[in-house]
C-alpha positions in Angstrom: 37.5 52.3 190.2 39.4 52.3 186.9 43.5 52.4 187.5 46.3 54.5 185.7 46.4 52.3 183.3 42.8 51.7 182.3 42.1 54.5 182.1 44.7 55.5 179.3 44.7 54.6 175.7 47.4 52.7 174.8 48.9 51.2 171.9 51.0 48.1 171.5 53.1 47.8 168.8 55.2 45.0 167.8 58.3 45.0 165.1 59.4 42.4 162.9 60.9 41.6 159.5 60.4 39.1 156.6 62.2 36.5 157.9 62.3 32.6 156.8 59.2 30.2 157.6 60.1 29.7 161.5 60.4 33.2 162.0 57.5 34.0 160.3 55.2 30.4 162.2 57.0 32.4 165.6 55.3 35.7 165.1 51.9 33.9 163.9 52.3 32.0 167.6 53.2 35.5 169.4 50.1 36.9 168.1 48.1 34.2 169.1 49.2 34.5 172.6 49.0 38.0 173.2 45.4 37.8 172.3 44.9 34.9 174.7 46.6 37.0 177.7 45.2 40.6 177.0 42.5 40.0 175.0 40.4 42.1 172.4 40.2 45.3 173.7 44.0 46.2 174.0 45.4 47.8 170.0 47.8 46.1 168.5 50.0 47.5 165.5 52.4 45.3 164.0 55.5 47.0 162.1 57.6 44.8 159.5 60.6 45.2 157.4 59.2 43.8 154.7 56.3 42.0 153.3 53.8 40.4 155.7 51.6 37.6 153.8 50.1 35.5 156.4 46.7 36.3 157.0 46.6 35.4 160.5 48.8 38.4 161.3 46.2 40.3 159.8 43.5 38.6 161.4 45.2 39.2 165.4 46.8 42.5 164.9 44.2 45.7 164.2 46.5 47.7 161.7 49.5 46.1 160.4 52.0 48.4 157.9 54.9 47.2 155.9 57.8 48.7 155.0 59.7 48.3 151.8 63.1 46.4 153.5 65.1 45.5 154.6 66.7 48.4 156.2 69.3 46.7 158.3 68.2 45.6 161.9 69.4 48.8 163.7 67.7 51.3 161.0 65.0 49.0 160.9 64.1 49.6 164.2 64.4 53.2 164.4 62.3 53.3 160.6 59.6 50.9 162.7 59.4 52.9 166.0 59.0 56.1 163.6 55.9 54.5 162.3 54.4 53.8 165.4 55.0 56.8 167.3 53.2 59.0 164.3 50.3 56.7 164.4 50.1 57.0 167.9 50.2 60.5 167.8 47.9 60.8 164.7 45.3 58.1 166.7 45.6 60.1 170.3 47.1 57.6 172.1 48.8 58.1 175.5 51.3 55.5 175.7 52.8 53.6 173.7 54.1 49.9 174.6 56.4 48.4 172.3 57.9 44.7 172.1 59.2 42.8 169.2 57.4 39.7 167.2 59.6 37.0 169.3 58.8 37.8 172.8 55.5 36.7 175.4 54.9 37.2 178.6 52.8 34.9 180.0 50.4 36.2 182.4 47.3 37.4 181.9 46.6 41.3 181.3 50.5 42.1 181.0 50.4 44.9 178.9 48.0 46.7 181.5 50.3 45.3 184.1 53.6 47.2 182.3 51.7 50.5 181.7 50.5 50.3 185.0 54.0 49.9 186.8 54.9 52.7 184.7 52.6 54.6 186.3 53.1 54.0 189.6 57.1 55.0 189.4 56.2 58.0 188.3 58.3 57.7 185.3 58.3 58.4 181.8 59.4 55.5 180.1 59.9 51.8 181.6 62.6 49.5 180.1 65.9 47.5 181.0 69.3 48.0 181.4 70.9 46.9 178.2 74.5 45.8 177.6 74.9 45.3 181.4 73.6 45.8 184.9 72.7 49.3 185.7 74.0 50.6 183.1 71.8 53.4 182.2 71.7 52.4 178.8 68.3 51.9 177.7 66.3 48.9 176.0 64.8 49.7 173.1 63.5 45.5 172.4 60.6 46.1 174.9 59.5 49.1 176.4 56.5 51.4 177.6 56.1 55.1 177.6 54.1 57.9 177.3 53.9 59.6 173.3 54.9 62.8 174.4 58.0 61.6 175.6 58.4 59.4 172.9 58.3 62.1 170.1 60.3 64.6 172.5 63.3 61.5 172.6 62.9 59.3 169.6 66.3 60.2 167.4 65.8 60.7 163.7 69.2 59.4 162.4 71.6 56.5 163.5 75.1 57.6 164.5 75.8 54.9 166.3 76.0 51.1 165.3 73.6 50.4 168.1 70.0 52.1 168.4 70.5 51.8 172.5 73.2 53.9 172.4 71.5 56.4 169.8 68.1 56.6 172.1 69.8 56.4 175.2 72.0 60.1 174.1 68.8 61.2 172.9 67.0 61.2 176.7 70.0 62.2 178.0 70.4 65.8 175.5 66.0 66.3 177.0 66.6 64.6 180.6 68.9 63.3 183.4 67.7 59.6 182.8 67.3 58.5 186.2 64.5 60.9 186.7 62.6 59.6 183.6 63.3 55.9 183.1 62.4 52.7 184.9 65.2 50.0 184.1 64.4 46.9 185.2 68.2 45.3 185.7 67.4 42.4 183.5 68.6 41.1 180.1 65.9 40.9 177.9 67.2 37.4 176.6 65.8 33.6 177.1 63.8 32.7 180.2 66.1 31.7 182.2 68.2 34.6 182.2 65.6 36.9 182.9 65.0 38.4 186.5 62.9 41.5 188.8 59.5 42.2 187.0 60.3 40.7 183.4 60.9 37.6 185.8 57.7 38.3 187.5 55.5 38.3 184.2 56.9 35.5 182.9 58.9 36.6 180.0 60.3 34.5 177.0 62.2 35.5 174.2 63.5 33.0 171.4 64.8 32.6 167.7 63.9 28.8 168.0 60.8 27.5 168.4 61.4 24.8 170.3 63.3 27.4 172.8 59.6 28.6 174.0 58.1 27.5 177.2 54.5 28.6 177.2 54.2 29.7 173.2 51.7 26.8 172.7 49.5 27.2 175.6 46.2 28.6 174.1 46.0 25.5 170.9 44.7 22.6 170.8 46.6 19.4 172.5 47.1 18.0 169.3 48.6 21.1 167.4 50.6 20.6 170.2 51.4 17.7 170.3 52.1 17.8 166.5 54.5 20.9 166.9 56.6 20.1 169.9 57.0 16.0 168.3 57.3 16.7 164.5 57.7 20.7 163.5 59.8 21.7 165.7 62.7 18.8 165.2 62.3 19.0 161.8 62.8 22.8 161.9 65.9 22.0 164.1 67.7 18.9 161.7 67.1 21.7 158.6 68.7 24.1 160.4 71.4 22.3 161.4 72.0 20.5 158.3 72.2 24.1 156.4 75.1 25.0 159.0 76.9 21.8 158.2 76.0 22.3 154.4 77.0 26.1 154.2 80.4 25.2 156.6 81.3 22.6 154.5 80.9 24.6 151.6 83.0 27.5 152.9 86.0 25.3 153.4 85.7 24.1 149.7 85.9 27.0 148.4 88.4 28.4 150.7 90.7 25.0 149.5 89.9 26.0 146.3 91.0 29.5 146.6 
């Protein structure tokens, strides 16, 4: 017998931006692995702030839209969620999971897994606590809900400097949020600060490459190999050589000043 969860149609859709090579080799990887964990059968929209070129992207995602950007991260966001939630309406979709195209989780069927857990606390939306514990201030990095509550909540203008602030009035004008949100008290950051469910399904969530855990699991042991020995310290010496370079070149200038 078919649960909640199966039984719904859900979307997943992911945001990013045009960011430099890593970034862009990170969301290739992200893709990659959520189609080894959830397989075909789960839609997957992928959102950018600017141009997507990569064909892979195209070739694990099922519709993939660019924007113009950049907007800014915060706008960004809101401009990307926008996006998604009128496809998802437009498509007939019943809920609407949404992460961001630097984050796994590593075990298998997760996004069923989320919706379903949505289900069960009878809420409307499932998230975390941002900022701090318990504070009631909700996560818009990774989140599930349902499109009607979605299009009821979703604000249409920043004016705030942080979108979690801005969505978190916004179910608070419709709701009292304990009645409607799921909040797992958890940062959404690195592995190892993660805890509860996110914990559970084995989240990860880098900038770096070489910061992931399990990004690498469905290639080949040489790719491997290859990445984790030669790409990703190379990645790391460039980086670090354009913070010397660009610190070094700030205190010129300021001596020359």
């Amino acid at each position: 017998m078919p649960n909640a969860a199966t039984s719904k149609k859900i979307l997943v859709g992911i945001t990013t931006y045009a960011g430099n090579f890593e970034t862009r080799l990170i969301l290739r990887k992200v893709l990659r692995h959520f189609r080894w964990k959830n397989g075909s059968s789960i839609d997957l929209l992928v959102v950018s702030d600017g141009p997507i070129f990569d064909p892979d992207i195209y070739r694990y995602a099922d519709y993939v839209f660019c924007r113009p950007g950049p907007s800014g991260l915060q706008q960004g966001e809101l401009d990307s969620l926008h996006l998604i939630l009128d496809f998802a309406r437009s498509r007939g979709y019943d809920y609407i999971l949404k992460s961001t195209g630097d984050v796994i989780l590593n075990t298998s069927d997760w996004v069923l897994k989320v919706v379903e857990m949505l289900c069960e606390k009878q809420r409307r939306i499932l998230s975390t606590h941002w900022f701090t514990a318990e504070s009631w201030i909700t996560g818009t990095k990774f989140f599930a809900a349902d499109v009607d509550f979605i299009e009821r909540v979703l604000p249409t203008e920043m004016d705030s400097p942080y979108l979690e602030d801005v969505f978190t009035r916004s179910i608070c004008k419709n709701f009292k949020i304990e009645d409607v949100a799921y909040l797992i008290d958890s940062t959404t950051g690195e592995s190892h600060e993660v805890k509860h469910e996110l914990s559970a399904w084995q989240w990860e969530h880098a900038h770096r490459l070489y910061k992931f855990i399990n990004l690498d699991d469905p290639t080949s042991l040489v790719e491997k190999v290859f990445h984790r020995r030669c790409l990703y310290p190379a990645l790391r010496i460039q980086k670090q050589f354009m913070r010397t370079w660009a610190n070094a070149s700030g205190k010129i200038r300021g001596n020359q000043m």
